[in-house]
C-alpha positions in Angstrom: 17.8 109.4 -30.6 19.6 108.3 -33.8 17.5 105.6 -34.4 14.3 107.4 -34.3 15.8 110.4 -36.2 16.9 107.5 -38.8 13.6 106.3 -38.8 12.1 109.5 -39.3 13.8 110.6 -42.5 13.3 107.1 -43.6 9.6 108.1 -43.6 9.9 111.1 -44.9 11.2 110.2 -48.2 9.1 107.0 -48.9 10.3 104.3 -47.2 7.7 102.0 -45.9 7.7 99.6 -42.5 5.8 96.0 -42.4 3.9 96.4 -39.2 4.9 93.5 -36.6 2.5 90.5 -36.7 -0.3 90.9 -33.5 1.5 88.4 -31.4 1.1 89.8 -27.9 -0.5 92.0 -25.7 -1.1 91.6 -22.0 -2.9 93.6 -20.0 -1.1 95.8 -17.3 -1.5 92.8 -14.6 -0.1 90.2 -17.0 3.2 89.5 -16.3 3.7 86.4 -18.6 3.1 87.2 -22.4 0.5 84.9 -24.4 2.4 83.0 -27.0 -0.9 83.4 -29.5 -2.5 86.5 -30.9 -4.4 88.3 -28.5 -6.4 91.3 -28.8 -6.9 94.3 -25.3 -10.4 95.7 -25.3 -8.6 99.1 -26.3 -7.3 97.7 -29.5 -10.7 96.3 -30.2 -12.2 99.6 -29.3 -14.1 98.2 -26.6 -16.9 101.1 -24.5 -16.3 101.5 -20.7 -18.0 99.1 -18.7 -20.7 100.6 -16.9 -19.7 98.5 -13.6 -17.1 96.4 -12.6 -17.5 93.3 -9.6 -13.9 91.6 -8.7 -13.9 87.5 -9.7 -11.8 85.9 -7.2 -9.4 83.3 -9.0 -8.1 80.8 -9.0 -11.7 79.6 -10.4 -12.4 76.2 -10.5 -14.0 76.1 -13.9 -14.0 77.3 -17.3 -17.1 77.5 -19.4 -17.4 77.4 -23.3 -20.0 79.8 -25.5 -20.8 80.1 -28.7 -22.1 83.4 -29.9 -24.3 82.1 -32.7 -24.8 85.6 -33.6 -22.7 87.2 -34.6 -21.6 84.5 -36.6 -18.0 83.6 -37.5 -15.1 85.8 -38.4 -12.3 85.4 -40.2 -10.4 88.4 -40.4 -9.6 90.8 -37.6 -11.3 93.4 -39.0 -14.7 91.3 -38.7 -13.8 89.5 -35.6 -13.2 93.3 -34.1 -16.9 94.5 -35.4 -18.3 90.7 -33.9 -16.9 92.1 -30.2 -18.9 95.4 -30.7 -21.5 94.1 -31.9 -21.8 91.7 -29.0 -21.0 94.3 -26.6 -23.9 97.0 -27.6 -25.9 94.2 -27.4 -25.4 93.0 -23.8 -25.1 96.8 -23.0 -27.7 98.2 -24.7 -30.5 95.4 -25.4 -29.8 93.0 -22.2 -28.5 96.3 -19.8 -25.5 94.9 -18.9 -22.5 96.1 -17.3 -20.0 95.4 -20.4 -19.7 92.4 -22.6 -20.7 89.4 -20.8 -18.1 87.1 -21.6 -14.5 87.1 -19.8 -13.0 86.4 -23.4 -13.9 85.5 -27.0 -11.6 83.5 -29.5 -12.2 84.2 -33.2 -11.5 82.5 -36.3 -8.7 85.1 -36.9 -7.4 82.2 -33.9 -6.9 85.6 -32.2 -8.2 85.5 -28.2 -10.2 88.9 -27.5 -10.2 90.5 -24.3 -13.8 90.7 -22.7 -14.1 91.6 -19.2 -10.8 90.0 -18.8 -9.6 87.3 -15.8 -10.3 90.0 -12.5 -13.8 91.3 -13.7 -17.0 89.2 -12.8 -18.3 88.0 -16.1 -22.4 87.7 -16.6 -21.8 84.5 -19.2 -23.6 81.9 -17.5 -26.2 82.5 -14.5 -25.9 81.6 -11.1 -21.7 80.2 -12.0 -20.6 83.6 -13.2 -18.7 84.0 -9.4 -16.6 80.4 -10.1 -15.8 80.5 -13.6 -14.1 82.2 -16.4 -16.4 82.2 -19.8 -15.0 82.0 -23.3 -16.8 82.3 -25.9 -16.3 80.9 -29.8 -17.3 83.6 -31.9 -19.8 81.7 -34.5 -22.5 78.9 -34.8 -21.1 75.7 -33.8 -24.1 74.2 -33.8 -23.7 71.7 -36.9 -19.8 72.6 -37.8 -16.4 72.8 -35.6 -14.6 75.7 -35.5 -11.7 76.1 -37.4 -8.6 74.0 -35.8 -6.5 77.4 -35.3 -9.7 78.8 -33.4 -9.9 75.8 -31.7 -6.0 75.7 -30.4 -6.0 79.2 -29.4 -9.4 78.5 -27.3 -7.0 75.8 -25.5 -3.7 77.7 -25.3 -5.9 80.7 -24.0 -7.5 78.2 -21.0 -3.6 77.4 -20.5 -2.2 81.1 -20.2 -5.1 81.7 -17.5 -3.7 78.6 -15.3 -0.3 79.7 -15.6 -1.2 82.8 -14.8 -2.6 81.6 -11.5 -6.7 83.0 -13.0 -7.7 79.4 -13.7 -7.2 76.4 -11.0 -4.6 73.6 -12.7 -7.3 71.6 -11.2 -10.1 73.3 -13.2 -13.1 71.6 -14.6 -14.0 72.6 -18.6 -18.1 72.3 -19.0 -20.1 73.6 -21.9 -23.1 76.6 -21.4 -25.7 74.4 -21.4 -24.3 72.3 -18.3 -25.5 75.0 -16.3 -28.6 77.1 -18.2 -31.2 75.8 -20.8 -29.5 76.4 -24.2 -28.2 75.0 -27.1 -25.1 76.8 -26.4 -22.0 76.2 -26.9 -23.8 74.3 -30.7 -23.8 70.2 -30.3 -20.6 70.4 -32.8 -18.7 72.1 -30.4 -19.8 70.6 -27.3 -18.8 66.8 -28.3 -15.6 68.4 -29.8 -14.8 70.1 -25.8 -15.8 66.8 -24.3 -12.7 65.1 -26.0 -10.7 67.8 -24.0 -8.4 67.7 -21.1 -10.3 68.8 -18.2 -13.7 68.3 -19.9 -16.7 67.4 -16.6 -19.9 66.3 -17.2 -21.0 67.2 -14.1 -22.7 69.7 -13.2 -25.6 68.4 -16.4 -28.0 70.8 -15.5 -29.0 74.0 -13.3 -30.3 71.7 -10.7 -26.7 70.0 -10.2 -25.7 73.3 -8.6 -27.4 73.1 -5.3 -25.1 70.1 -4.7 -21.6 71.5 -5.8 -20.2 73.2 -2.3 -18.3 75.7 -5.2 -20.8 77.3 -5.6 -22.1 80.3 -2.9 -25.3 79.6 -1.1 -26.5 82.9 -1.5 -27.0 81.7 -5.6 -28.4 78.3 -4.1 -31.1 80.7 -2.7 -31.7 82.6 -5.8 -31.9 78.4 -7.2 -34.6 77.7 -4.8 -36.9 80.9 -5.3 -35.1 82.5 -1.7 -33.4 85.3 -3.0 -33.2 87.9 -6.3 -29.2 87.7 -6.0 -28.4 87.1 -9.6 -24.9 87.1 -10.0 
């Protein structure tokens, strides 16, 4: 009671406190703290998600985005108004549940909180159910990301196996593995391929009829059987 009364008339007569650098801050299930700067949907204002599906983890792979628009941001302030932007776009243009993405890393080398590691991303079609999706807020299509960005995109992938969200056995593939796109930009995706981790297999959509991770009722929706999209 001291202290805050202390700290009180401090206030009260001028005296001004540094505000703590944004270091850590897990989500109510996180029990181990991220040793980078990470950012909870509420401090990045984030709307309600519409819906909600459970991911089961461990999941045996993580994917890498880029957003190519919005473009890079170097601040928090801009990397915060990137996250919104991408999320009134998936919710309002695409009608999606929330932001697709599971997380998003910006050049602020802060890690975002999307729909986090429990929630069923919609980041990559038909391997949303095995994988965790993290995207690299910019183009990377001709440039790398900045090295912070970069470290922070791997120190994030390490938190989630710790965690016990991403298998230590996990396989690391780029967007375009699995769906017809340039994503995650060709600088990026030879930059992952020098990673830990780092598949090239599955190469295309077709590769995932013959992975046994992945559920046959999204092999039907592969073959023309089914509308399951998840």
């Amino acid at each position: 009671m001291y202290f805050l009364l202390t700290i009180s008339f401090l206030k009260f007569v001028g005296v001004t406190f540094a505000a703590p650098p944004l270091v850590e801050y897990p989500s109510k299930n996180e029990v181990t703290p991220y040793n980078f700067p990470f950012v909870t949907r509420s401090q990045w204002n984030a709307r309600a998600p519409k819906q909600m599906l459970p991911l089961t983890t461990p999941v045996p792979y993580v994917v890498i985005h880029h957003s190519y628009t919005p473009g890079a941001c170097a601040t928090r302030p801009e990397c915060i108004k990137a996250m919104q932007s991408m999320q009134n776009f998936h919710m309002d243009d695409r009608d999606w549940w929330d932001i697709g993405y599971n997380y998003a890393v910006g050049g602020d080398g802060a890690a975002y909180e999307g729909r986090g590691w429990d929630s069923l991303g919609a980041h990559a079609l038909h391997f949303n159910s095995i994988s965790i999706g993290i995207c690299v807020i910019g183009d990377w299509r001709f440039q790398l990301p900045p090295a912070q960005q970069l470290k922070t995109v791997q120190s994030l992938i390490a938190a989630g196996v710790k965690l016990g969200r991403i298998s230590s056995e996990y396989k690391l593939i780029g967007h375009r593995q699995v769906r017809d796109t340039e994503c995650p930009g060709d600088a990026l995706f030879n930059e992952i391929k020098k990673w830990d981790k780092y598949a090239d297999y599955p190469s295309c959509r077709d590769d995932l009829l013959s992975m046994p991770e992945v559920p046959e009722k999204t092999k039907d929706v592969i073959r023309g059987n089914s509308t399951y999209d998840f």
